[in-house]
N, C-alpha and C positions, 0 to 999 in steps of 0.2 A: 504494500500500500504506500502509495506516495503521498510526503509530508503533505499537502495538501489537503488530501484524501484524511488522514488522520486528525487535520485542524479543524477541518467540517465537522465531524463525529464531534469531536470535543466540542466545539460551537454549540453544535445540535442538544447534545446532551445536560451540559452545565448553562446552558443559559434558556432553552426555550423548549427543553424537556418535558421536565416539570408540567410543563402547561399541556402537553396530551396525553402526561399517564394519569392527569387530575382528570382532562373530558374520560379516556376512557375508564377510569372507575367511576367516575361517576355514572357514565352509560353502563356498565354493567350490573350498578349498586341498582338501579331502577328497574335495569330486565329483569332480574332475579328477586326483587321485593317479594315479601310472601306472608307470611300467618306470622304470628309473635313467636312461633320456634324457631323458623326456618329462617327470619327476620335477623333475631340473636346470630345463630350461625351466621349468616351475610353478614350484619354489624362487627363480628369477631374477623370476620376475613378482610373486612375491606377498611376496619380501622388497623390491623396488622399491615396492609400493604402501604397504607397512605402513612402511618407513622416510620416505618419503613423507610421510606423513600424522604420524610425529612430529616430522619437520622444520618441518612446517608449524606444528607446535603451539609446537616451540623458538621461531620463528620471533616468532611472537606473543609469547610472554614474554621476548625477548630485546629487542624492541620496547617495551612497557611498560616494561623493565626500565632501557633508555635515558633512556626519557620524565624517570621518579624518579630517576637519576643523573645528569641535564644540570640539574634544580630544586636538588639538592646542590650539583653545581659540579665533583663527583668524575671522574677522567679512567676510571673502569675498575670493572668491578661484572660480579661472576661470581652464578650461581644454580642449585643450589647453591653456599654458596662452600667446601665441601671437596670438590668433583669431583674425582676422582683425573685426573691427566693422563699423558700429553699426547692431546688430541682431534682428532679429525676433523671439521671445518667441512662443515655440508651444503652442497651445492651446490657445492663445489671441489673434497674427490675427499681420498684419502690422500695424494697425492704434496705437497701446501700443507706437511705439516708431514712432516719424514723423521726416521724413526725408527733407533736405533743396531740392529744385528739383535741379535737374539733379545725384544726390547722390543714391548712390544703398546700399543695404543690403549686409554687409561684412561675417554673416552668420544666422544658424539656432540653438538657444536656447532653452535647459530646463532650470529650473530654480526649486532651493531647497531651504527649509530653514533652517538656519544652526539656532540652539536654545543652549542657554547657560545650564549647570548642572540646573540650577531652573527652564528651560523651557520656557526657555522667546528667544522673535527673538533678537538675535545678529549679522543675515545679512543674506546670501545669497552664493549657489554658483552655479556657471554655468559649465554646459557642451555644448559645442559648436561644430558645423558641418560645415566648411567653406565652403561658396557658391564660391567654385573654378568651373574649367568647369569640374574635376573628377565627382563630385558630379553630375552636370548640367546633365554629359550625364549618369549618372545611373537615372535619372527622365526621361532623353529621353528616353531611352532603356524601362522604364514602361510605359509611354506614347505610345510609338511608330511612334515618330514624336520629331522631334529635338526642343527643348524649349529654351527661353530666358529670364533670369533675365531682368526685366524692371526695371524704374526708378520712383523715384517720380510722377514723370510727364511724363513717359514714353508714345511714339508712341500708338497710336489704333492702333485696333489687333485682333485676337483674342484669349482674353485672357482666362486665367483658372479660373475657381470658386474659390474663395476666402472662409474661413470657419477657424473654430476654427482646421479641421485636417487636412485644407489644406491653411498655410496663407502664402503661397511666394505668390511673382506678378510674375508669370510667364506668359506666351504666346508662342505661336507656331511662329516655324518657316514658311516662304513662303514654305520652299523644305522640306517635312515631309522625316522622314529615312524609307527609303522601307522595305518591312517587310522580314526578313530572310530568307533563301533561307535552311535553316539548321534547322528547326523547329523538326525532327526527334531527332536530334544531342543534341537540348537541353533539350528534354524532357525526353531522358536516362540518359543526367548530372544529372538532377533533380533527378530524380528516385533514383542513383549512390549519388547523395550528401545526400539523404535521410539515404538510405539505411548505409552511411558509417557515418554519423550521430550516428544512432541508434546506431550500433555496438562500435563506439568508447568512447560514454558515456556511454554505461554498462560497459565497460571494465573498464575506469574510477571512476564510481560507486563503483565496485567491488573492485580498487585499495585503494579506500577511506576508504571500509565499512570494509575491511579486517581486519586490527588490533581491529576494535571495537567489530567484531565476535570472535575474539582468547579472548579477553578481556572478555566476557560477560560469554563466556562456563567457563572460570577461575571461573568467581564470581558465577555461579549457581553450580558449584562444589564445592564451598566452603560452600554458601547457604545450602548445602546437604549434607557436613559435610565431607568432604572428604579437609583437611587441606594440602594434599600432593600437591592439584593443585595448577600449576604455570601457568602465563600468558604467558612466552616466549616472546613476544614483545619489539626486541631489537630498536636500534636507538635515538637520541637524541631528538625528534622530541615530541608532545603531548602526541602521542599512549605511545612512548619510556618511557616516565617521569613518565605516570600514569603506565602503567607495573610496576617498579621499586616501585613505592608506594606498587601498588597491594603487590607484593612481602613479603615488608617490614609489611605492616599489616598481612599477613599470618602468618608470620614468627612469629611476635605478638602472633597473637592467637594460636601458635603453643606452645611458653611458656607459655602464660598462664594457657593454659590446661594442659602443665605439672605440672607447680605449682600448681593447684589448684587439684591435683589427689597426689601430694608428698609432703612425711613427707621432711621438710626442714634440718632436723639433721641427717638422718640416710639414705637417699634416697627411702627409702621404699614409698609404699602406706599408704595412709593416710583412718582417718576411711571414711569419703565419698568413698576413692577408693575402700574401703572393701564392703561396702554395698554396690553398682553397681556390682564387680566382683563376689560377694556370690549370687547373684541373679541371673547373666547371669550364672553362674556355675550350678548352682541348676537347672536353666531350660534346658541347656545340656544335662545333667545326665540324667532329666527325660525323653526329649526327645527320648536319643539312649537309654536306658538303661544301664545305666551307674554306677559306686559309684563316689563318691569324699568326698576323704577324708581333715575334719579339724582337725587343730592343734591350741590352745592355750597355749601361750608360757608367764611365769612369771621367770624375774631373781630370786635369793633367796637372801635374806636380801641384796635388793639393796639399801634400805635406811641407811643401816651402810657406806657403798660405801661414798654416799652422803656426809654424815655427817662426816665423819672421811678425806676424802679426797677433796671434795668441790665437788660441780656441773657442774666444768669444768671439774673434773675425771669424773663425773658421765654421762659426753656426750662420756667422749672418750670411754667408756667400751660401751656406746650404740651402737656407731658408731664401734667398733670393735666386735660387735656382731654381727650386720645386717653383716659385712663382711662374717662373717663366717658359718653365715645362709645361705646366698649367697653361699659359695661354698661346701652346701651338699645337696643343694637341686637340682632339675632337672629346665631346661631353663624353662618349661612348668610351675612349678607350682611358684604359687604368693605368692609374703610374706608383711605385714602388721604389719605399729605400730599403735595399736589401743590406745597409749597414755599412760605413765611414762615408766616403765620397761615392760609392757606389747603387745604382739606381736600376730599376725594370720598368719597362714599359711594354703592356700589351694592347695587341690593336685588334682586335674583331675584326674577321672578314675583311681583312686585306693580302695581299698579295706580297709580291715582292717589290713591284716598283713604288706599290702605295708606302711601303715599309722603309724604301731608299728615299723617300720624299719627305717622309716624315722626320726618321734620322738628317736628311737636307736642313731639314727646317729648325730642327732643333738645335743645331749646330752655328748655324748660322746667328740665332736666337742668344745663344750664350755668347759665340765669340761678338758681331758685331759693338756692341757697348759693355765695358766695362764695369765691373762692378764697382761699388761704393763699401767703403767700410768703416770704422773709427780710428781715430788716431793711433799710431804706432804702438808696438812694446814698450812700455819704460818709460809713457813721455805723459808728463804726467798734469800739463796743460790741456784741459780740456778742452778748451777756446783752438783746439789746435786743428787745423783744416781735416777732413777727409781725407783718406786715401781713397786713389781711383784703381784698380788694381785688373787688367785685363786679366780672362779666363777663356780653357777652353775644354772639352769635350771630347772622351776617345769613345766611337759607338762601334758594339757587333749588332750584327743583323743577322737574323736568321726566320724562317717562317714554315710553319706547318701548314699540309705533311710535308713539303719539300725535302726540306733538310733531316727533319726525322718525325718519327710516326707517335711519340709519347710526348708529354710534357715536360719531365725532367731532359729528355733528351734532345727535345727544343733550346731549353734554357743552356743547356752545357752548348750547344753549336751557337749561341749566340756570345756566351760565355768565351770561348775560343775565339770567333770572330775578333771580340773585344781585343783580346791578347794579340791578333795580328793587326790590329790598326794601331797597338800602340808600337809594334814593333815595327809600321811604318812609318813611325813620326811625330804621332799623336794628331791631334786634330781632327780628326778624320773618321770617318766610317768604311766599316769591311763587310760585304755579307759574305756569310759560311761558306767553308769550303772552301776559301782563298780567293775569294770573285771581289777585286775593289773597284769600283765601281769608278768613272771618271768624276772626280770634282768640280766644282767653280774654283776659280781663282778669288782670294777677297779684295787682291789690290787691282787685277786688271778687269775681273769678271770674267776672264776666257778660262778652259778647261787646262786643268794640270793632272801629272798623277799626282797619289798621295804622297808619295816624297817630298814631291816638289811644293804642296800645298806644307808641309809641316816645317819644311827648310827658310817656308820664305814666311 
Protein backbone atom coordinates (compact mmCIF):
# COMPACT_ATOMS: atom_id res chain seq x y z
CA UNK A 1 0.00 0.00 0.00
CA UNK A 2 1.37 3.20 -0.95
CA UNK A 3 1.83 6.11 1.74
CA UNK A 4 -0.91 7.80 0.24
CA UNK A 5 -3.00 4.94 0.38
CA UNK A 6 -2.33 4.54 4.15
CA UNK A 7 -2.93 8.46 4.91
CA UNK A 8 -6.47 8.08 3.42
CA UNK A 9 -7.28 5.18 5.81
CA UNK A 10 -5.89 7.13 8.74
CA UNK A 11 -7.95 10.28 7.48
CA UNK A 12 -10.90 8.14 7.06
CA UNK A 13 -10.65 6.43 10.32
CA UNK A 14 -9.40 9.03 13.06
CA UNK A 15 -11.23 11.84 11.94
CA UNK A 16 -14.71 11.13 10.01
CA UNK A 17 -15.02 7.42 11.34
CA UNK A 18 -16.70 7.80 14.12
CA UNK A 19 -19.58 9.42 12.24
CA UNK A 20 -20.61 6.15 10.24
CA UNK A 21 -20.09 3.55 12.89
CA UNK A 22 -22.41 6.01 15.15
CA UNK A 23 -25.27 6.15 11.71
CA UNK A 24 -24.66 2.54 11.56
CA UNK A 25 -25.46 1.47 15.12
CA UNK A 26 -27.74 3.46 15.29
CA UNK A 27 -29.41 1.90 12.03
CA UNK A 28 -29.01 -1.34 13.49
CA UNK A 29 -30.17 -0.24 17.23
CA UNK A 30 -33.63 0.49 15.49
CA UNK A 31 -33.83 -2.67 13.07
CA UNK A 32 -33.52 -4.92 15.97
CA UNK A 33 -35.72 -3.00 18.74
CA UNK A 34 -37.89 -5.45 20.32
CA UNK A 35 -39.96 -6.50 23.68
CA UNK A 36 -38.20 -5.31 27.01
CA UNK A 37 -35.91 -8.63 26.88
CA UNK A 38 -34.67 -8.71 23.68
CA UNK A 39 -34.43 -4.78 24.03
CA UNK A 40 -31.88 -5.25 27.23
CA UNK A 41 -29.94 -7.77 25.03
CA UNK A 42 -29.74 -4.93 22.12
CA UNK A 43 -29.06 -2.18 24.83
CA UNK A 44 -26.09 -4.42 26.20
CA UNK A 45 -24.67 -4.91 22.64
CA UNK A 46 -25.00 -1.72 21.30
CA UNK A 47 -23.95 0.23 24.48
CA UNK A 48 -20.67 -2.26 24.59
CA UNK A 49 -19.92 -1.20 20.96
CA UNK A 50 -20.44 2.48 21.10
CA UNK A 51 -18.57 2.67 24.58
CA UNK A 52 -16.01 0.62 22.70
CA UNK A 53 -15.37 2.69 20.16
CA UNK A 54 -14.86 5.83 22.47
CA UNK A 55 -12.45 4.15 24.48
CA UNK A 56 -10.61 3.41 21.72
CA UNK A 57 -10.66 7.11 20.71
CA UNK A 58 -9.67 8.04 24.68
CA UNK A 59 -7.21 5.68 24.16
CA UNK A 60 -5.57 7.42 21.24
CA UNK A 61 -5.54 10.94 22.98
CA UNK A 62 -4.45 9.63 26.16
CA UNK A 63 -1.43 8.32 24.16
CA UNK A 64 -0.43 11.46 22.36
CA UNK A 65 -1.30 13.15 25.38
CA UNK A 66 1.61 11.14 27.09
CA UNK A 67 3.96 11.41 24.11
CA UNK A 68 3.61 15.92 24.82
CA UNK A 69 3.87 15.26 28.66
CA UNK A 70 7.19 12.86 28.84
CA UNK A 71 8.93 16.05 26.17
CA UNK A 72 7.78 18.49 29.20
CA UNK A 73 9.09 16.28 31.87
CA UNK A 74 5.51 16.63 33.76
CA UNK A 75 4.45 13.51 35.95
CA UNK A 76 0.56 13.92 35.03
CA UNK A 77 -1.61 15.73 32.28
CA UNK A 78 -5.44 15.37 32.21
CA UNK A 79 -7.65 16.34 28.96
CA UNK A 80 -9.80 17.84 29.55
CA UNK A 81 -8.20 19.28 32.45
CA UNK A 82 -11.65 20.31 34.32
CA UNK A 83 -13.31 16.80 33.89
CA UNK A 84 -15.47 16.47 36.65
CA UNK A 85 -14.46 13.23 38.78
CA UNK A 86 -14.20 10.66 39.89
CA UNK A 87 -13.89 8.37 36.47
CA UNK A 88 -14.07 5.03 35.32
CA UNK A 89 -10.90 3.66 33.48
CA UNK A 90 -11.81 1.63 30.34
CA UNK A 91 -10.88 -1.48 30.29
CA UNK A 92 -10.96 -2.07 34.37
CA UNK A 93 -14.45 -1.93 35.13
CA UNK A 94 -16.05 0.46 38.10
CA UNK A 95 -14.99 -1.53 40.98
CA UNK A 96 -10.70 0.33 40.16
CA UNK A 97 -12.18 3.31 41.62
CA UNK A 98 -15.13 2.80 44.77
CA UNK A 99 -17.33 5.20 45.15
CA UNK A 100 -18.85 6.61 48.67
CA UNK A 101 -22.87 5.63 47.90
CA UNK A 102 -25.18 7.96 46.77
CA UNK A 103 -21.88 9.55 44.47
CA UNK A 104 -21.93 8.84 40.70
CA UNK A 105 -19.02 8.68 38.08
CA UNK A 106 -18.13 12.24 36.90
CA UNK A 107 -16.72 10.54 33.64
CA UNK A 108 -15.13 7.94 31.28
CA UNK A 109 -11.01 7.39 31.38
CA UNK A 110 -8.00 6.07 29.36
CA UNK A 111 -5.24 6.20 30.83
CA UNK A 112 -1.25 6.39 29.40
CA UNK A 113 1.94 6.18 30.68
CA UNK A 114 3.83 8.85 30.53
CA UNK A 115 7.87 7.35 30.87
CA UNK A 116 10.98 9.49 31.58
CA UNK A 117 14.15 9.77 28.58
CA UNK A 118 15.45 6.29 30.49
CA UNK A 119 12.04 4.72 30.28
CA UNK A 120 11.03 4.41 33.57
CA UNK A 121 7.06 5.51 34.65
CA UNK A 122 7.03 9.09 35.64
CA UNK A 123 3.08 9.12 35.91
CA UNK A 124 0.39 9.05 33.81
CA UNK A 125 -2.12 10.94 31.63
CA UNK A 126 -5.65 10.93 31.19
CA UNK A 127 -8.20 11.44 28.57
CA UNK A 128 -11.47 11.80 29.71
CA UNK A 129 -15.31 11.62 28.23
CA UNK A 130 -17.68 13.56 30.67
CA UNK A 131 -20.74 11.48 31.73
CA UNK A 132 -22.98 14.75 30.91
CA UNK A 133 -26.46 13.76 29.52
CA UNK A 134 -24.74 14.74 25.76
CA UNK A 135 -22.91 11.79 26.07
CA UNK A 136 -25.91 9.67 28.04
CA UNK A 137 -28.05 10.19 25.09
CA UNK A 138 -25.42 9.13 22.20
CA UNK A 139 -25.55 5.52 24.53
CA UNK A 140 -29.35 5.93 24.38
CA UNK A 141 -29.45 6.53 20.73
CA UNK A 142 -27.05 2.89 20.57
CA UNK A 143 -29.19 1.26 22.99
CA UNK A 144 -32.35 2.30 21.63
CA UNK A 145 -33.89 2.95 24.86
CA UNK A 146 -33.17 5.91 27.13
CA UNK A 147 -30.30 4.86 29.85
CA UNK A 148 -29.22 6.14 33.29
CA UNK A 149 -26.13 6.72 35.00
CA UNK A 150 -26.63 4.91 38.48
CA UNK A 151 -25.01 5.22 41.79
CA UNK A 152 -23.03 3.48 44.04
CA UNK A 153 -25.83 2.10 45.48
CA UNK A 154 -28.14 2.87 42.85
CA UNK A 155 -32.04 1.68 42.47
CA UNK A 156 -32.70 -2.14 40.87
CA UNK A 157 -33.32 -2.08 37.48
CA UNK A 158 -32.60 -3.39 34.86
CA UNK A 159 -29.31 -2.99 34.46
CA UNK A 160 -26.46 -3.32 31.62
CA UNK A 161 -23.77 -5.89 31.75
CA UNK A 162 -20.87 -4.69 33.26
CA UNK A 163 -17.26 -5.94 31.55
CA UNK A 164 -13.81 -4.72 30.85
CA UNK A 165 -15.74 -2.96 27.25
CA UNK A 166 -18.47 -2.04 28.94
CA UNK A 167 -17.83 -0.69 32.79
CA UNK A 168 -20.49 2.21 33.22
CA UNK A 169 -23.41 1.32 35.77
CA UNK A 170 -25.91 2.05 33.51
CA UNK A 171 -29.74 0.88 33.37
CA UNK A 172 -32.72 1.44 31.37
CA UNK A 173 -35.09 3.74 31.45
CA UNK A 174 -39.05 2.76 32.44
CA UNK A 175 -40.02 4.70 28.92
CA UNK A 176 -37.57 3.01 26.35
CA UNK A 177 -37.11 5.95 23.20
CA UNK A 178 -39.31 4.46 20.36
CA UNK A 179 -37.52 3.50 17.53
CA UNK A 180 -37.28 6.00 14.52
CA UNK A 181 -39.80 6.76 12.28
CA UNK A 182 -36.72 7.89 9.75
CA UNK A 183 -34.75 4.78 9.47
CA UNK A 184 -34.41 5.40 5.58
CA UNK A 185 -33.11 8.80 6.23
CA UNK A 186 -30.27 7.44 8.36
CA UNK A 187 -29.19 4.80 6.60
CA UNK A 188 -28.35 7.22 3.29
CA UNK A 189 -26.53 9.80 6.05
CA UNK A 190 -24.52 6.70 6.70
CA UNK A 191 -23.81 5.73 3.24
CA UNK A 192 -23.20 9.86 2.55
CA UNK A 193 -20.85 10.16 5.73
CA UNK A 194 -19.06 7.19 4.35
CA UNK A 195 -18.88 7.92 1.16
CA UNK A 196 -17.71 11.78 1.97
CA UNK A 197 -15.35 10.17 4.40
CA UNK A 198 -13.57 8.27 1.71
CA UNK A 199 -13.30 11.12 -0.66
CA UNK A 200 -12.04 13.71 1.67
CA UNK A 201 -9.19 11.61 3.18
CA UNK A 202 -7.67 10.86 -0.21
CA UNK A 203 -7.88 14.32 -1.14
CA UNK A 204 -6.05 14.94 2.13
CA UNK A 205 -3.63 12.17 1.54
CA UNK A 206 -2.97 13.58 -1.65
CA UNK A 207 -2.57 17.07 -0.08
CA UNK A 208 0.09 15.52 2.34
CA UNK A 209 1.95 13.07 -0.19
CA UNK A 210 2.22 15.84 -2.79
CA UNK A 211 5.46 17.70 -1.98
CA UNK A 212 7.01 14.22 -0.82
CA UNK A 213 6.39 13.02 -4.67
CA UNK A 214 7.93 16.49 -6.28
CA UNK A 215 10.72 15.75 -3.69
CA UNK A 216 11.51 12.02 -4.50
CA UNK A 217 11.40 12.55 -8.62
CA UNK A 218 14.04 15.42 -7.67
CA UNK A 219 16.21 12.96 -5.81
CA UNK A 220 15.87 9.93 -8.47
CA UNK A 221 16.82 12.58 -11.19
CA UNK A 222 19.78 13.33 -9.60
CA UNK A 223 20.37 9.59 -8.41
CA UNK A 224 20.43 9.26 -12.54
CA UNK A 225 22.67 11.84 -12.93
CA UNK A 226 20.81 14.58 -14.35
CA UNK A 227 22.22 17.58 -11.61
CA UNK A 228 19.95 20.15 -13.54
CA UNK A 229 16.93 18.69 -11.24
CA UNK A 230 15.39 20.86 -8.87
CA UNK A 231 12.78 20.05 -6.25
CA UNK A 232 10.40 23.28 -6.73
CA UNK A 233 8.90 22.82 -3.27
CA UNK A 234 8.23 26.23 -2.07
CA UNK A 235 6.92 27.25 1.53
CA UNK A 236 8.26 27.52 4.94
CA UNK A 237 6.98 24.57 6.08
CA UNK A 238 9.12 20.72 6.29
CA UNK A 239 8.55 19.87 2.58
CA UNK A 240 9.79 23.86 2.15
CA UNK A 241 13.08 23.50 4.36
CA UNK A 242 14.08 20.13 2.82
CA UNK A 243 13.41 21.42 -0.86
CA UNK A 244 15.94 24.21 -0.08
CA UNK A 245 18.48 21.60 1.36
CA UNK A 246 17.77 19.44 -1.60
CA UNK A 247 18.73 22.49 -3.78
CA UNK A 248 21.72 23.54 -1.82
CA UNK A 249 23.25 19.84 -2.12
CA UNK A 250 22.66 19.90 -5.94
CA UNK A 251 24.09 22.81 -6.34
CA UNK A 252 27.18 21.17 -4.22
CA UNK A 253 27.53 18.52 -6.56
CA UNK A 254 27.19 20.77 -9.40
CA UNK A 255 30.76 22.21 -8.31
CA UNK A 256 32.07 19.64 -7.41
CA UNK A 257 31.90 18.12 -10.75
CA UNK A 258 33.08 21.03 -12.03
CA UNK A 259 36.05 21.19 -10.11
CA UNK A 260 36.89 17.87 -10.29
CA UNK A 261 36.74 17.91 -14.53
CA UNK A 262 38.87 21.63 -14.39
CA UNK A 263 42.34 22.79 -14.54
CA UNK A 264 42.17 25.32 -11.40
CA UNK A 265 44.61 27.83 -13.29
CA UNK A 266 43.61 28.19 -16.73
CA UNK A 267 39.93 26.92 -16.73
CA UNK A 268 40.41 24.32 -19.10
CA UNK A 269 39.82 20.53 -18.73
CA UNK A 270 42.00 18.63 -16.75
CA UNK A 271 43.70 15.36 -17.64
CA UNK A 272 40.71 13.15 -16.06
CA UNK A 273 38.52 15.54 -18.21
CA UNK A 274 40.74 14.58 -21.25
CA UNK A 275 40.49 10.92 -20.88
CA UNK A 276 36.44 10.79 -20.60
CA UNK A 277 36.19 13.22 -23.46
CA UNK A 278 38.87 11.25 -25.98
CA UNK A 279 36.80 8.32 -25.30
CA UNK A 280 33.35 9.42 -25.61
CA UNK A 281 34.87 11.33 -28.89
CA UNK A 282 36.53 8.25 -30.30
CA UNK A 283 33.34 6.38 -29.82
CA UNK A 284 31.25 9.12 -31.89
CA UNK A 285 33.46 9.06 -34.61
CA UNK A 286 33.27 5.56 -34.84
CA UNK A 287 29.89 5.31 -34.49
CA UNK A 288 28.77 7.81 -37.52
CA UNK A 289 31.68 7.70 -39.24
CA UNK A 290 33.30 10.39 -38.45
CA UNK A 291 37.35 11.87 -38.20
CA UNK A 292 38.36 13.83 -35.02
CA UNK A 293 40.92 15.54 -35.13
CA UNK A 294 43.81 15.84 -32.00
CA UNK A 295 46.03 18.50 -31.23
CA UNK A 296 49.16 18.57 -28.90
CA UNK A 297 50.19 21.72 -27.89
CA UNK A 298 53.81 22.43 -26.09
CA UNK A 299 54.84 26.26 -25.21
CA UNK A 300 58.65 26.72 -26.52
CA UNK A 301 61.21 27.24 -23.82
CA UNK A 302 58.77 27.80 -21.35
CA UNK A 303 61.14 27.01 -18.79
CA UNK A 304 63.32 30.28 -19.46
CA UNK A 305 59.77 32.13 -18.80
CA UNK A 306 59.95 30.59 -15.40
CA UNK A 307 63.20 31.01 -14.49
CA UNK A 308 63.83 34.57 -15.70
CA UNK A 309 60.57 35.89 -14.64
CA UNK A 310 59.04 33.74 -11.72
CA UNK A 311 56.15 31.21 -11.60
CA UNK A 312 53.70 33.98 -11.12
CA UNK A 313 54.75 35.20 -14.91
CA UNK A 314 54.74 31.61 -15.75
CA UNK A 315 50.71 31.32 -14.77
CA UNK A 316 49.96 34.41 -16.39
CA UNK A 317 51.36 33.43 -19.99
CA UNK A 318 49.24 30.07 -19.11
CA UNK A 319 46.31 31.75 -18.39
CA UNK A 320 46.68 34.18 -21.28
CA UNK A 321 47.17 31.37 -23.56
CA UNK A 322 44.16 29.11 -22.64
CA UNK A 323 42.50 32.74 -23.57
CA UNK A 324 43.56 32.67 -26.73
CA UNK A 325 43.12 29.09 -27.50
CA UNK A 326 39.65 29.91 -26.50
CA UNK A 327 39.06 32.40 -29.07
CA UNK A 328 40.21 30.38 -32.25
CA UNK A 329 38.82 27.59 -31.79
CA UNK A 330 35.18 26.50 -32.55
CA UNK A 331 32.23 26.20 -29.33
CA UNK A 332 32.31 22.52 -30.30
CA UNK A 333 35.68 21.41 -29.98
CA UNK A 334 37.49 20.89 -26.39
CA UNK A 335 40.71 22.11 -25.01
CA UNK A 336 42.81 20.48 -22.20
CA UNK A 337 45.98 21.10 -19.92
CA UNK A 338 47.23 17.93 -19.68
CA UNK A 339 49.96 19.59 -17.13
CA UNK A 340 53.01 22.40 -17.02
CA UNK A 341 53.01 24.20 -20.57
CA UNK A 342 51.49 21.28 -22.12
CA UNK A 343 47.87 21.33 -23.65
CA UNK A 344 45.10 18.93 -25.96
CA UNK A 345 42.82 19.97 -28.13
CA UNK A 346 40.05 17.97 -29.64
CA UNK A 347 38.18 18.65 -32.66
CA UNK A 348 34.82 16.65 -33.66
CA UNK A 349 34.45 15.78 -37.11
CA UNK A 350 37.26 17.09 -38.70
CA UNK A 351 39.69 15.89 -40.91
CA UNK A 352 43.18 16.41 -41.57
CA UNK A 353 43.21 19.67 -43.37
CA UNK A 354 40.57 21.13 -40.94
CA UNK A 355 43.00 19.82 -38.11
CA UNK A 356 46.39 21.68 -40.07
CA UNK A 357 44.18 24.92 -40.00
CA UNK A 358 43.33 25.00 -36.91
CA UNK A 359 46.86 24.15 -35.54
CA UNK A 360 47.53 27.25 -38.43
CA UNK A 361 45.51 29.21 -36.47
CA UNK A 362 46.51 28.63 -33.20
CA UNK A 363 49.98 29.25 -33.83
CA UNK A 364 49.73 32.18 -35.60
CA UNK A 365 47.38 33.22 -32.46
CA UNK A 366 50.01 32.80 -29.97
CA UNK A 367 53.02 33.97 -31.88
CA UNK A 368 51.61 37.14 -33.70
CA UNK A 369 51.42 39.44 -30.28
CA UNK A 370 53.33 39.10 -27.51
CA UNK A 371 52.48 38.52 -24.36
CA UNK A 372 52.26 40.83 -21.38
CA UNK A 373 53.40 40.04 -17.92
CA UNK A 374 54.60 41.99 -14.46
CA UNK A 375 57.66 43.38 -13.75
CA UNK A 376 60.85 41.27 -13.59
CA UNK A 377 62.40 38.82 -10.67
CA UNK A 378 63.83 40.91 -7.96
CA UNK A 379 62.61 44.32 -8.91
CA UNK A 380 60.95 45.26 -6.44
CA UNK A 381 59.30 48.65 -7.88
CA UNK A 382 56.07 48.08 -8.61
CA UNK A 383 55.53 51.33 -10.69
CA UNK A 384 57.99 49.38 -12.81
CA UNK A 385 56.73 48.99 -16.73
CA UNK A 386 55.47 45.48 -18.17
CA UNK A 387 57.20 43.15 -19.72
CA UNK A 388 56.25 42.29 -23.32
CA UNK A 389 57.69 38.87 -23.66
CA UNK A 390 57.01 37.03 -27.23
CA UNK A 391 55.85 33.27 -27.33
CA UNK A 392 55.53 30.43 -29.31
CA UNK A 393 53.94 27.17 -29.92
CA UNK A 394 55.25 23.55 -30.87
CA UNK A 395 51.83 21.57 -32.30
CA UNK A 396 51.41 17.52 -33.28
CA UNK A 397 48.71 16.71 -35.27
CA UNK A 398 47.25 13.62 -35.77
CA UNK A 399 43.46 12.50 -36.60
CA UNK A 400 41.29 9.43 -36.38
CA UNK A 401 41.17 6.74 -37.65
CA UNK A 402 43.85 7.97 -39.98
CA UNK A 403 46.62 7.65 -37.80
CA UNK A 404 45.38 5.06 -35.50
CA UNK A 405 42.19 3.26 -34.79
CA UNK A 406 41.95 3.95 -30.46
CA UNK A 407 42.04 6.90 -28.40
CA UNK A 408 45.17 6.44 -26.55
CA UNK A 409 46.70 5.75 -29.80
CA UNK A 410 45.56 8.95 -31.33
CA UNK A 411 46.89 10.80 -28.58
CA UNK A 412 50.59 9.17 -28.56
CA UNK A 413 50.65 9.90 -32.68
CA UNK A 414 49.85 13.37 -31.94
CA UNK A 415 52.00 13.19 -28.98
CA UNK A 416 55.07 12.07 -31.39
CA UNK A 417 54.15 14.42 -33.88
CA UNK A 418 54.72 17.17 -31.11
CA UNK A 419 58.22 15.67 -30.47
CA UNK A 420 59.14 16.18 -34.32
CA UNK A 421 58.00 19.69 -34.64
CA UNK A 422 60.03 20.55 -31.95
CA UNK A 423 62.94 18.76 -33.33
CA UNK A 424 62.29 20.88 -36.27
CA UNK A 425 62.62 24.10 -34.77
CA UNK A 426 59.90 24.78 -32.70
CA UNK A 427 57.21 26.96 -33.95
CA UNK A 428 55.71 24.95 -35.85
CA UNK A 429 53.21 22.04 -36.43
CA UNK A 430 53.86 18.38 -37.79
CA UNK A 431 51.02 15.83 -38.53
CA UNK A 432 51.87 12.05 -37.63
CA UNK A 433 53.83 10.07 -39.30
CA UNK A 434 56.52 12.74 -40.25
CA UNK A 435 54.08 14.62 -42.85
CA UNK A 436 55.09 18.61 -42.15
CA UNK A 437 53.00 20.39 -43.80
CA UNK A 438 54.21 23.68 -45.62
CA UNK A 439 54.12 26.94 -43.48
CA UNK A 440 53.56 30.65 -43.97
CA UNK A 441 56.33 32.64 -43.49
CA UNK A 442 55.49 35.54 -40.57
CA UNK A 443 57.80 38.08 -41.93
CA UNK A 444 57.28 37.69 -45.70
CA UNK A 445 53.96 35.70 -45.64
CA UNK A 446 55.26 33.26 -48.48
CA UNK A 447 55.79 29.42 -47.76
CA UNK A 448 58.88 28.13 -45.89
CA UNK A 449 59.64 24.75 -44.47
CA UNK A 450 59.64 24.25 -40.98
CA UNK A 451 63.20 24.84 -40.49
CA UNK A 452 63.34 27.80 -42.14
CA UNK A 453 60.15 29.11 -40.37
CA UNK A 454 61.95 28.22 -36.70
CA UNK A 455 65.52 29.66 -37.92
CA UNK A 456 64.11 32.98 -38.86
Amino acid sequence: MTLRARLAVAFFVVLLGPVLLGAVLVASVLVTAGPPEAQLDQANLGVRMAVAARCQHLAATAHGLALETAIRGDPLAVSPADAPSPWVLCGVGPSSVPLPPGNRYGGLAARAEVRGPSGSLIGYAYAVQPLDQAFLDQLSAAAGARLTLLDEGGEAGARLELGASQPLPLALSTSPAPPGEDFPVLIAAGLAAGLIAGVLGWWLAGLATRPLGVLLGAVDRVAAGDLTARPRVGGRDEAGLLSHGIDRLIAEMQESQRLSVTDALTGLGNVRHLAESLRREVERASRFGRALGVLVLDLDRFKTVNDTYGHRAGDSVLVEFALRVRGVIREVDLAFRQGGEEFVILLPETDVPGSLTAARRIGEAVRERTFTIGHRRGVVDHGAPDVMVPITVSIGVAVFPRHALTGTEVLDAADEALYAAKAAGRDTYVLANGVVPEQRSRASGGTTSPATTAAG
